[in-house]
Phi, psi and omega in degrees: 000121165313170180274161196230111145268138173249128187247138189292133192318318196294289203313306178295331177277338206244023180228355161276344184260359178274315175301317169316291155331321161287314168306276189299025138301283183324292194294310180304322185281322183257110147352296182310300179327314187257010185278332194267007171077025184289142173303156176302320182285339174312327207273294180278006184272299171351299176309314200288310176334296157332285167356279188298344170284302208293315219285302215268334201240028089257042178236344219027012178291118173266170207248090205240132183266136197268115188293338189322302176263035110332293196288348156305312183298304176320318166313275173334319175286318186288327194273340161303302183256046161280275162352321198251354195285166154313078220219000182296343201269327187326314166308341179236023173102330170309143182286142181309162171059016188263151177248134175268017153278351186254350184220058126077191194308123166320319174298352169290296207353301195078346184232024187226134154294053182254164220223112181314166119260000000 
């Protein structure tokens, strides 16, 4: 059985905010990437990831990261797009969020019910 490095939560935040940076390093430098519109934290989870395999397959050590403010952040994240969603058109039958700037004048729409104010 391998040996278990346990990495301390502060650590696990601040190497995930490290990684993001690498991806968006990462994605700006290789062409391909950003032609293909791949995200940054993919680019750098991707990266990190290697890492941590590259780490386990000449160390034998695994690596375990302690989750605890993830699941704060996930709060926070989820609760933000709560925050941000659309919900003025719902009384009058628009599927929440929908933006008529993308599906054109609301009497276009086809799926809105509009009703002038």
């Amino acid at each position: 059985m391998p040996e278990v490095l346990t990495v301390p939560d502060f650590i696990t935040f601040t190497t995930g905010m490290i990684v993001y940076f690498c991806g968006a390093w990462l994605t700006k430098r290789v062409r391909f990437l950003g032609d293909f519109n791949i995200p940054e934290p993919v680019v750098g989870g991707l990266a990190a990831a290697l890492f941590v395999w590259l780490f386990f397959v000449f160390t034998q050590r695994e690596v375990l990261f302690e989750l605890e403010t993830r699941n704060h952040l996930l709060v926070i994240f989820f609760t933000t797009i709560g925050l941000n969603s659309r919900t003025r058109g719902a009384p009058i039958g628009d599927p929440v969020g929908a933006d008529h700037r993308f599906y054109g004048a609301p009497e276009t729409c086809g799926t809105c019910r509009y009703v002038p104010l």
